[in-house]
N, C-alpha and C positions, 0 to 999 in steps of 0.2 A: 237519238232523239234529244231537242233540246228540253231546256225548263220552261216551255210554253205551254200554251192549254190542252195542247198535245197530252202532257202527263201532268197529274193534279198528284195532292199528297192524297192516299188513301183514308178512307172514314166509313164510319158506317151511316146508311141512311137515315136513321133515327137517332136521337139522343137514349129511347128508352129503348131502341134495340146494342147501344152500345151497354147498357145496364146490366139486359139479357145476358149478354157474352159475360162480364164480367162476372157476373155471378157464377153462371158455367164453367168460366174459365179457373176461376179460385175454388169450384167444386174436386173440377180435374184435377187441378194440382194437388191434392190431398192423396193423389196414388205417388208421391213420390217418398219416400222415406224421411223420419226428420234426425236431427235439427235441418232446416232449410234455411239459408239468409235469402234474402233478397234485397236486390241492389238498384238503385237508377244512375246512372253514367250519360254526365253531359257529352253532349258531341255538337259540332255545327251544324248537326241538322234536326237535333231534336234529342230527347232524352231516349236513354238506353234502356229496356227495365231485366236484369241479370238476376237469377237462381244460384244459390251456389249451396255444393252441399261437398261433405267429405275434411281430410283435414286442414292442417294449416302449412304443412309441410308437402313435397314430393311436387311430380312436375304436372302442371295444368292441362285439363282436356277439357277444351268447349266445344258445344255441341251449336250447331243452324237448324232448326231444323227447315220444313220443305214449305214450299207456299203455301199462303191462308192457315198455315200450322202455327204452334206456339209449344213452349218450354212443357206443357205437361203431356205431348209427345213420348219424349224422350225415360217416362217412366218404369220400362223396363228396362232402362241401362244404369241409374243414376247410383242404383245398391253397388251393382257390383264394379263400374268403374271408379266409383267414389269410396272403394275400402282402403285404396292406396295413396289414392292421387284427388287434387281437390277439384271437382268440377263444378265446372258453370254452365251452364243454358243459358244463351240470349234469345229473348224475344224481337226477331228481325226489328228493323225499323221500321219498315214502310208493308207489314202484314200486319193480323188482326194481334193484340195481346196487349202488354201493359206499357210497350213502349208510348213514346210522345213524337208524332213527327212533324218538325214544323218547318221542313223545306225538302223542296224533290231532291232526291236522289239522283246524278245523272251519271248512264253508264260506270264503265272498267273503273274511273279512275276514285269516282264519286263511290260507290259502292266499297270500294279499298279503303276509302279515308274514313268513313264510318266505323269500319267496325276496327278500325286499325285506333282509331281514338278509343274505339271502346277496350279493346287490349291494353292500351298504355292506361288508361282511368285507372282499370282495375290493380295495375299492375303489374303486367304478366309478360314475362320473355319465354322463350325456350315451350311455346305452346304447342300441343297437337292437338290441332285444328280435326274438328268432326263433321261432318255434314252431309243431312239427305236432301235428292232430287234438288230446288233453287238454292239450298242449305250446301250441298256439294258445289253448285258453280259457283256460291262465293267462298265456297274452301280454295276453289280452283284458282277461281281469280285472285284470291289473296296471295296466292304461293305464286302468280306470275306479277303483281304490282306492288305489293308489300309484304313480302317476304320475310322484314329483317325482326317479326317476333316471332316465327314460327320455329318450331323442330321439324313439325312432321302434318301430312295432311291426308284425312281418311276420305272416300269417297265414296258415301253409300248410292250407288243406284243415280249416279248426278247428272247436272244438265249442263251444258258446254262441249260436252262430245262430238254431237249432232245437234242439226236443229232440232223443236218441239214436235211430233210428228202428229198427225188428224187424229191416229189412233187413240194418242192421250186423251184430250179434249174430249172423243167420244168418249172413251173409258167414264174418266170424270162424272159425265151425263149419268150414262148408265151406274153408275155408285149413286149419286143423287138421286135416283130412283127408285136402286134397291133399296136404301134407307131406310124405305119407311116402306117396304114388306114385311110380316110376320118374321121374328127370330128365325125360325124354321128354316122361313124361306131363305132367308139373308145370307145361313152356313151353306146353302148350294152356290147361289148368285154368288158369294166372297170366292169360292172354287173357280167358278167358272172366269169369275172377271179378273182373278187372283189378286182379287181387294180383298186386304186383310183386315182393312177399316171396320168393315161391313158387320165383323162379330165382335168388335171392341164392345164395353160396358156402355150403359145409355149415359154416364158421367161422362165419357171420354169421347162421345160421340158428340154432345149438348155446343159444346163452343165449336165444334169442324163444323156441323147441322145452322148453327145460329149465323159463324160468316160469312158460310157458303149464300146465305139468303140476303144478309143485310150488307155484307162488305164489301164496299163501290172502288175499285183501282182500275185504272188502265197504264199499271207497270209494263214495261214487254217485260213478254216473257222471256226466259234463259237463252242466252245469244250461244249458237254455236262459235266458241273462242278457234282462231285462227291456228296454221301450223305452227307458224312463227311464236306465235303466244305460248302453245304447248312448248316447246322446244324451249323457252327460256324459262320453265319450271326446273327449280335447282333444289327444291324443299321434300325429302324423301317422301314419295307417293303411296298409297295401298288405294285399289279399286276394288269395290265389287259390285258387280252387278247380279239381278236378279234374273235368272234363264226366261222367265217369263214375264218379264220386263214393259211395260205398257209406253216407256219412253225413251226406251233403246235399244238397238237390233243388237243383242248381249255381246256376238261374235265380232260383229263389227266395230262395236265401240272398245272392247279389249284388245283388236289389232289395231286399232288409231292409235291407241294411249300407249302400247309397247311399242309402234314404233315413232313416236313424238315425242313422251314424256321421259327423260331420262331416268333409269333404273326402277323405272313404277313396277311395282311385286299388282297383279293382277289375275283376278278369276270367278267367274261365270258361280251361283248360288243355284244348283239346282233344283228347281222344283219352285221358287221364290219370284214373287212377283217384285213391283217397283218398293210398296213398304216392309223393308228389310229390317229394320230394327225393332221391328212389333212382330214381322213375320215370323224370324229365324233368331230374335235376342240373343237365346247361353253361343250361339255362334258368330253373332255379330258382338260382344259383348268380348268372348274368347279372342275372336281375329285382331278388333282393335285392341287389349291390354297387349297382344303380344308383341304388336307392330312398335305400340306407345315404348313398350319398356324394352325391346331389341336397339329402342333409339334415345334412351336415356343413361347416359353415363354411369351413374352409382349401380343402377343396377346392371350393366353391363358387368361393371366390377364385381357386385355381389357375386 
């Protein structure tokens, strides 16, 4: 797709529904532990807006998270990945949150230069890269176009495997529905839909609820990445997928990636739907410190 009226930069419909989010969205963030920084990071396409918590030392783990999502996502990892290692959160560019976008984003290569400016802004070499669902295809796609700050790249639940399939987009629907059922209802329908969203707190709910309604994009969605693209990932890999998975056939997207992605450590989360890192945390939480620090030097030596 080019940068034609094809794809706009995303915005929300209103001036006073972007207000809404932000107030939601700075509510949300209040589940993550403090001290918290927060950072804006110029880039060529707009400013970056970064969370960083943990210390000042040890090796970086930033987190994507997944479409229409933002940085306070990720607050049941932020404690326990950030006792060693210092992390950050980006708020995508071209999703709802604190970023500033002020030019399209286009494709593989456009998507790499972004956040690859945002890596070098902060300063950061030797990173393990984290990411869920569109948050994992730009984990993906960085370890096949820009490679040269990474260590290591996690992949929760991501998109570039396979195309996006009906099922999702249905799913999607049906979560937006259940929403606004009674509590009650909500802990069956998260079961059944294995939307974990669905029993999140009504804070954590207020900003996914507010940009699901007001936030206008026609980004494509996560392009399934080609063999060839797989096959020149050189940046050690960790997969996992959700067994009940709403945008990936679990078995088949595990033998794509073993046999494409060179040495990718990969496995099927039983019982766990697409959101893995709210679903299954102290294990998503566990898997990634262990992959981070199996591939960090000092503590190899420790």
């Amino acid at each position: 797709m080019t940068a034609s009226g094809r794809q706009r930069i995303g915005r929300f419909s209103t001036e006073q529904a972007r207000q809404r989010f932000l107030r939601a969205y700075d509510t949300a963030m209040r589940a993550w532990p403090e001290p918290r920084r927060e950072l804006d990071v110029p880039t060529d396409f707009g400013t970056v807006h970064v969370h960083r918590y943990g210390p000042e030392t040890g090796a970086p783990i930033v987190l994507l998270h997944g479409a229409t999502g933002n940085s306070s996502n990720w607050y049941p990892q932020v404690a326990a990945l950030g006792e060693r290692h210092p992390v950050y959160a980006v708020d995508t560019i071209d999703d709802p949150g604190r970023s500033v976008q002020r030019r399209v984003v286009v494709g593989s290569a456009g998507n790499a230069g972004w956040l690859d400016a945002v890596l070098a802004g902060l300063g950061l070499h030797d990173v393990h890269l984290v990411g869920l669902s569109y948050g994992g295809w730009l984990a993906l796609n960085q370890a096949v176009y820009a490679p040269q700050r990474l260590a290591t790249v996690t992949l929760l639940d991501p998109g570039g495997l396979a195309k996006v399939p009906t099922r999702f987009y249905l799913n999607l629907l049906l979560g937006a529905a259940a929403s606004v059922a009674p509590r009650r209802a909500r802990r069956r329908l998260a079961h059944l839909l294995a939307n974990h969203a669905l029993v999140e707190s009504a804070e954590q709910l207020a900003p996914i609820m507010i940009a699901a309604r007001s936030w206008r994009t026609n980004r494509p969605a996560a392009r399934r990445l080609t063999d060839d693209e797989l096959r020149a990932v050189r940046v050690p890999t960790r997969l996992l997928v959700g067994s009940r998975s709403s945008l990936l056939r679990p078995a088949r997207a595990i033998a794509r990636a073993e046999a494409l992605i060179p040495g990718v450590r990969a496995e099927i989360v039983p019982g766990a739907g697409h959101g893995l890192p709210m679903e299954r945390p102290a294990l998503v939480n566990r898997l990634v410190l262990d992959f981070v620090e199996s591939h960090t030097p000092d503590v190899r030596t420790r």
